[in-house]
Each structure stands twice: as C-alpha cells, then as structure tokens.
N, C-alpha and C positions, 0 to 999 in steps of 0.2 A: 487451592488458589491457581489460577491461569498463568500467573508468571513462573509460580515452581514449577507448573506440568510443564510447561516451554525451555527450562532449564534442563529438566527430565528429559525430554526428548533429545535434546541438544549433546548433552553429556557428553553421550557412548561415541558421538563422532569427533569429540573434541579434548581427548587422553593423550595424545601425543605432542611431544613439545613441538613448538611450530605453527600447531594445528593453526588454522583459521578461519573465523566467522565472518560473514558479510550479513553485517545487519544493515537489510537495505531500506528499512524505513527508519531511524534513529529515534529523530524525535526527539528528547528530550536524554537518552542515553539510560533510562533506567533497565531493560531486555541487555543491554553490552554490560552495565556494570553488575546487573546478576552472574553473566552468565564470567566475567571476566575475574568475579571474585572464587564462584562454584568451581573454575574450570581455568590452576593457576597455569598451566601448560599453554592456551590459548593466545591466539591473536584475534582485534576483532577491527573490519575496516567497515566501519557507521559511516552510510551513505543518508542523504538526505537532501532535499532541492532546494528547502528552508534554511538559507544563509543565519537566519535568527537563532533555530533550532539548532543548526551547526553548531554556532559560535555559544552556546548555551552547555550542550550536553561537551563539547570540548571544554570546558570550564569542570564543570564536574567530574569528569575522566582524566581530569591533569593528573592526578595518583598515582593512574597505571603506568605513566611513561609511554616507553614505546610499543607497549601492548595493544594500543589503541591507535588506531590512524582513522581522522575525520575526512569526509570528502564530501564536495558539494557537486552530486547530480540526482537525476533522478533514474529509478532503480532498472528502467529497461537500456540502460547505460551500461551495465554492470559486466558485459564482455569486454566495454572500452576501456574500462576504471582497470579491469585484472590483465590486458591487455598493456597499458601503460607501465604497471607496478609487475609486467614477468612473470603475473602467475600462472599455469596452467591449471589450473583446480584449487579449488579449497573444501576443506572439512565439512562446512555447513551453511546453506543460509537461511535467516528468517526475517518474514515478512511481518510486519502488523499495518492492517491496511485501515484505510481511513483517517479521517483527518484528527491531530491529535488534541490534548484537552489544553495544552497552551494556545493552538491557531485558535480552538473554541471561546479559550478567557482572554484573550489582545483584542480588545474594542474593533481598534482600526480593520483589523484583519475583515471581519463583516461578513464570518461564518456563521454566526449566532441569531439568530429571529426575536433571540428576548429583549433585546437592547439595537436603540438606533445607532447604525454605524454605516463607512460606506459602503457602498455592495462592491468590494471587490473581490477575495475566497480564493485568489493564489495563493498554492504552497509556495510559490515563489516568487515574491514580491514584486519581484523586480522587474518581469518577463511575461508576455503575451496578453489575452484577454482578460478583461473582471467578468463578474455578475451581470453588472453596468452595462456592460458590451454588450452581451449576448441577449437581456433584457432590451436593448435599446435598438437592435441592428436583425436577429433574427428577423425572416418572417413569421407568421401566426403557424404554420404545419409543420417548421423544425423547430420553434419553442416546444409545440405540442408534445412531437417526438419526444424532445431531453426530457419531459414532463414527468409522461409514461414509460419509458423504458429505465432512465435513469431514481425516478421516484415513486413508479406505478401511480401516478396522481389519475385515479378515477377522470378529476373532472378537468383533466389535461387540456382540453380544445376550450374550453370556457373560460379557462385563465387565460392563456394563451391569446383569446381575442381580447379579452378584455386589457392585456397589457399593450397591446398590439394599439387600441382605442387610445389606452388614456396617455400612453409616450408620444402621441399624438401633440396634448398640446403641453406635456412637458418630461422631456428625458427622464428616468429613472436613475434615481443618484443616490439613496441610502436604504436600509432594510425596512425603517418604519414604516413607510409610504408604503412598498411592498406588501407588507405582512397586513395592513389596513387593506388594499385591494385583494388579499387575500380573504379576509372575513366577508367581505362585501360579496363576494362571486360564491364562495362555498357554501352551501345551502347549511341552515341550523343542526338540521338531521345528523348530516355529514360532519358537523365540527366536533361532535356529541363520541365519536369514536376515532379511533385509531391516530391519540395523541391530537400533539398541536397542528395548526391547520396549515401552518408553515413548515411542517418539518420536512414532509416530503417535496416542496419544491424546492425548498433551501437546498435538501442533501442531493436534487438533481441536478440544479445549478452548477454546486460545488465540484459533482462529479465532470462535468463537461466542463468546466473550467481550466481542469487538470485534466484532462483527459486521461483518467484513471482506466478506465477499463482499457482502454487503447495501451497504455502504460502497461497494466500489468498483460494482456494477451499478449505482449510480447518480450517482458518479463521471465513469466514462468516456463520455457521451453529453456530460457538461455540460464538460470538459475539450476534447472534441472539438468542441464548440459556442462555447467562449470564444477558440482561437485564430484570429488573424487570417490572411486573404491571404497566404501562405508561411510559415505556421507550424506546428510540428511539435509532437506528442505522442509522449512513446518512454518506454517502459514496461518494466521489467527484473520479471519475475516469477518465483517458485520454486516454485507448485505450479502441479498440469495443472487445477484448476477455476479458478484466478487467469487465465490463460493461456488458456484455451477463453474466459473472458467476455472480454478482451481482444478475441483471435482476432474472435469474434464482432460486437463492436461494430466494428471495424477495417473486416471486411469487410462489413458494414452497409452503410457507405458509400462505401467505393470500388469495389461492384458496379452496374455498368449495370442502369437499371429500362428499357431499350429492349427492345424485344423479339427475343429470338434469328434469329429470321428475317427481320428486318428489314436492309435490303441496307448501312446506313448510319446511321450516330448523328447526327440534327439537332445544328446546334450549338443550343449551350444545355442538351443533352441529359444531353452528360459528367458523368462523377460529380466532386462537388466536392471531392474529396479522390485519393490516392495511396498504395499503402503505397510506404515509403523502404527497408524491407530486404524480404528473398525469402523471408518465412515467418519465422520465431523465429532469431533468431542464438542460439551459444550457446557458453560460454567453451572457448578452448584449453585444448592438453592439459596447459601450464605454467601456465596458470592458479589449474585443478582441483586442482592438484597442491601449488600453491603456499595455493591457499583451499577446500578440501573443499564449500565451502558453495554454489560457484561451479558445483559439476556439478551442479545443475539447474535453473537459469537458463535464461530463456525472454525474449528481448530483440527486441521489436519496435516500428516506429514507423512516423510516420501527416504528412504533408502538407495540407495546405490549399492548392486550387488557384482556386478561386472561393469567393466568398461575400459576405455584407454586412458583413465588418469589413473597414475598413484600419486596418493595424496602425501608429498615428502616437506616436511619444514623448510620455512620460508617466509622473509623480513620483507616487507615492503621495501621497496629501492625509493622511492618519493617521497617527501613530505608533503604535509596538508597542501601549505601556500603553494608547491610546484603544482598540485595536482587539482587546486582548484582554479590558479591558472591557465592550465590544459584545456580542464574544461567548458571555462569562459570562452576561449580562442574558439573552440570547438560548434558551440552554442550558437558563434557570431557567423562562422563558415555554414554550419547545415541548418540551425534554427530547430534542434531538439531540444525536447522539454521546454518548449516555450509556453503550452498552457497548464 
C-alpha cells in the first residue's frame, strides 16, 4: 500500500524526539496521522490553502495534542510558515499533490465533470480566480495553452474556439454546460479512448486555477533546502509535468558537478543529497485495483547527506489562529496563493 511505503520512507528521518514533518498538502490529515501514530517521537505541521480541509483534518488530529500544528497556506509558503515558528530545518517533508477526494466529493466545489456544479475548483475558496474566470475572460490561444500543456487535450484549439464562440452569447457558469460543449466539439473516435472527454480539461483547468505547477516549481528547491542532515522529501505525484519538476529538481542535486573525467571525487565534493527510491515507485497491481486513482502515481524521495542544518528538536512557538492570522495579513500585503 502507498500510504505504508510513504510512512516507510518517512520513518528513518523522523526517530528523534522533536523530529518534525511538514505535510504540506494535508488534506484531510490521513499521511500526519499515519505517520504521527508510526512515529511517537514526531511533530507534524499540516499545511493546506483549504480552510475546509484545515478545519476538517484539525478535527481528526485533536488526539495528538500538540504534536500536530494546522496551518492555512499554500505549500510554496513553507520558508514563511518555518520562518514565523524559528524553525531552521525540519526532519522531513511530504508532498501529495493534486487535488483531494473531499474537494472531488463538495458539489459546490466544481472539480468533478460528473455532476453539475459551479465551475469554480479553488483550493482556496475564498481567493482569486474560478473556472468561470478563466473560461469566460481568457482569449481563444491562452485557453488553448492551459488545454495542452496543463491537460495535453489533443483537441486543445477546438475547444478553446468553441468556448471562446458560445461565451459569446452566455458566460460560462457550471460544469454541465461545459462538459455538453465538451461532447459536441470532441469528435466520436476520440471520446472512445483515453477516459472521460472532460477529464483532461477539467484537470487543466484546475491546475491553472491553482496555479499548481508555478506552486510547486517553487515549492520543491525551498522544501529541499529546509530539510536537515538525514532528512527526507517524498513526493507522491499523479501527472507526468508534476513528476518531470519533481524528477528534475531531485536530480539537481544529487548529480555530481565533478568533472567526468576526473579519476576521483575530492571530499567535500559529493553531492549533498541522495535519492532514497530507483526512479518513481508506483502502486501495485491490488492497489490500482482497489483505488483507480492510484495508477498514475509517481512516488519518489530525496535524502539529505550534508549541509548547514542539524536537525535538533523543536515545538512550534505559534498556534494555529496566530499563524493563520499571519497569513491572512500576508496574502492581503503581497496576494500569494491567491489562485
């Protein structure tokens, strides 16, 4: 199962008392309370942009006490969050990216294709653009864009005009209408394969909503930079552009900058990190079986072998309300994580 191997992974950097996890997607808190029952030594500060999902998985981790601290931002934050609460380094953090199966089952929310709802598809309810928006205001050649690159939609310029035509003579305001312009423009052939005919612009939508990949490319360098001397980053991702930035910054730095021909690595030289698995783990076949959602998971993690943090035990100085406070104030000043 995904969630033991992710504990597994986890563990070895999370044995000493103090330790601490930044689970920076939360979600609903099930990854904190594995890892917070597996690993009694642990602290875990569950980031999330999802005020819902906050006040939800904070509900369920009432148990731990002060083992857990809940925070509302979103995860390319995560210098500000350890910044605020004095940390210089923590133990470990991990990622699950993509959007979770609660934002998928809340109607309103209007992540889902199978059911009319409105197009909005913030993680964060409360802040910046919808669906709506971006359907309603883009032009025809940067819908196209979010299309392809975000959903690889083949017929990316076709839809794209066609919504461009019909918002013409009335805004775009819930998924049904949508995913009906959907069947109407995607030719039979094409509906015939590779799933629902709405999946891939939904989930490119979504992703430009949030500007997730902007998120996490700047994410992953500072996540990789906050853990300490044996601490780990492990990252569970579901699309191949989530998963190539990953990939990328991974091997960043656990590639030797010695020269190939060089007969020997001075010390000192080595890279100061490791990856911990052989490339992308990715779920059994009872898994996929058991969780559809699981076949395309991309599970990889990262080490810390040298560097300037030791990782020494350490309580959050903040509580939630001060820290989601902060944040607010913060959000209003610069207008991060507003999509």
């Amino acid at each position: 199962m995904l969630l033991a191997r992710i504990v597994e992974l986890l563990s070895p950097a999370l044995i000493s008392s103090g330790s601490i996890l930044i689970d920076a997607t939360l979600g609903l808190g099930g990854h904190t309370e594995a890892v917070l029952t597996a690993c009694p030594e642990a602290t875990v500060i569950g980031v999330d942009r999802d005020p819902h999902a906050l006040a939800m998985s904070r509900e369920r981790l009432a148990g731990f006490g002060d083992r857990f601290l809940g925070v509302h931002a979103v995860y390319d934050e995560i210098p500000d969050v350890l910044e605020r609460l004095g940390i210089p380094a923590v133990a470990a953090v991990l990622f699950d990216l993509g959007v979770s199966s609660m934002q998928l089952d809340v109607r309103e929310r209007g992540f889902a294709y199978a059911i009319d709802a409105p197009l909005d598809m913030r993680m964060d309810p409360t802040r910046g653009l919808t669906a709506a928006d971006v359907l309603n205001t883009y032009s025809a050649p940067e819908l196209a864009r979010v299309l392809k690159e975000y959903g690889e939609e083949k017929m990316a310029r076709r839809i794209a005009d066609a919504v461009v035509r019909e918002r013409a003579s009335e805004p775009f305001a819930t998924s049904a209408r949508l995913v009906e312009l959907l069947y109407d423009v995607i030719p039979a052939p094409a509906r015939r394969s590779g799933g629902h005919p709405a999946k891939r612009t939904f989930q490119a939508l979504r992703m430009e909503v949030n500007d997730e990949l902007g998120v996490l490319r700047r994410a992953m360098p500072a996540a990789i930079e906050a853990i300490g001397v044996g601490g780990r980053v492990v990252v569970e991702s579901y699309h191949s552009l989530e998963d190539r930035l990953v990939k990328r910054a991974f091997t960043g730095v656990t590639r030797s900058t010695v020269p190939d021909d060089l007969p020997f690595v001075p010390e000192g030289s080595e890279p100061a990190y490791r990856l911990v698995t052989r490339g992308a783990e990715q779920a059994d076949e009872g898994e996929r079986e058991h969780n559809p959602r699981a076949a395309s998971v991309r599970l990889r993690a990262l080490e810390r072998l040298r560097g300037p943090h030791p990782v020494a035990p350490h309580r959050p100085a903040l509580d939630d309300d001060q820290l989601d406070d902060q944040h607010d104030d913060q959000l209003d000043d610069h207008g991060k994580g507003a999509r």
